[in-house]
N, C-alpha and C positions, 0 to 999 in steps of 0.2 A: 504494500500500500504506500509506502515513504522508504525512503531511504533510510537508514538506521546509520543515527548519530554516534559519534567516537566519544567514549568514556576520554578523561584525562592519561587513563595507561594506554589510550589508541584501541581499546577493546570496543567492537558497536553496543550501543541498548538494544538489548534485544526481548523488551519487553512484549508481552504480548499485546493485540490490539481486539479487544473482544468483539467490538464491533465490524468486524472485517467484513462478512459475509451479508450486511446491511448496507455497507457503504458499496459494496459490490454489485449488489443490485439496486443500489437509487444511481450509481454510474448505468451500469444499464438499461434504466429507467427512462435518465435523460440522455442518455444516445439516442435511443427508439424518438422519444419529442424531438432530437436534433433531424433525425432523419426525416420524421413529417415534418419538418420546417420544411428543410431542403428540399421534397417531393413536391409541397402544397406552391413553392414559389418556382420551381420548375412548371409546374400546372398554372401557374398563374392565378393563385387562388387567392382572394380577396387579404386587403392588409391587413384587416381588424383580426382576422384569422389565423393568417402570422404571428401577430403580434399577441395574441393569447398564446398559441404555442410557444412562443419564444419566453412568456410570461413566467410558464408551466418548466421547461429547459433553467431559468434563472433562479427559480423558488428552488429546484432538486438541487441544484450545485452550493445554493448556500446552505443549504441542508447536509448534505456531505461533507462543506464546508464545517462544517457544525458540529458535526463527529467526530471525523479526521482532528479538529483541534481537543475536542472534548480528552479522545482517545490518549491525544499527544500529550496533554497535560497531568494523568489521572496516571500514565505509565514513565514514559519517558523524560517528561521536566521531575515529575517526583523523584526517580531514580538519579536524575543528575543533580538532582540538590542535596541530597541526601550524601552525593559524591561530593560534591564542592564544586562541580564544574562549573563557573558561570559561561563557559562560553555557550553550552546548549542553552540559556536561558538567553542569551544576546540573540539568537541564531531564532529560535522563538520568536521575539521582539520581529527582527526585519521581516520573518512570516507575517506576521499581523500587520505591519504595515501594509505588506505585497498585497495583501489579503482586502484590507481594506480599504 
């Protein structure tokens, strides 16, 4: 799901992410709404139509968005604070910026 961050010894977090198989299928989810996007403006289907589909594609990703951090925070910043790392928590930080 993410890349697994380097402990201070250079070792990854290899925490588990129990939400994986959720986050799996709302990616999914919104592939299948990306692909109606892209079929409905191939067909030339109305904007208002589009634009709920693309509505529906925005709502799932910050939804994912939502876990993925949730996940990040509850496994992996725990375990790196508990190490001392600050740098997984800097590394955090510029996420949430990207993010938002």
């Amino acid at each position: 799901m993410e890349k697994h961050q380097e402990n201070r010894a250079g070792r990854p977090y290899r925490e588990p992410h129990e939400h994986t198989k959720a986050v799996l299928n709302r990616i999914s989810r919104a592939a299948g709404h990306l692909c109606a996007v892209k079929k409905m403006i191939e067909e030339g289907r109305d904007c208002s139509e589009v634009l709920i589909q693309l509505s529906a594609v925005n709502a799932e990703i910050k939804n994912v968005s939502k876990i993925v951090l949730k996940d990040h925070l509850e496994h992996c910043i725990v375990t790196a604070v508990k190490e001392g790392d600050g740098t997984a928590v800097n590394q955090l930080k510029t996420a949430i910026d990207r993010l938002i």
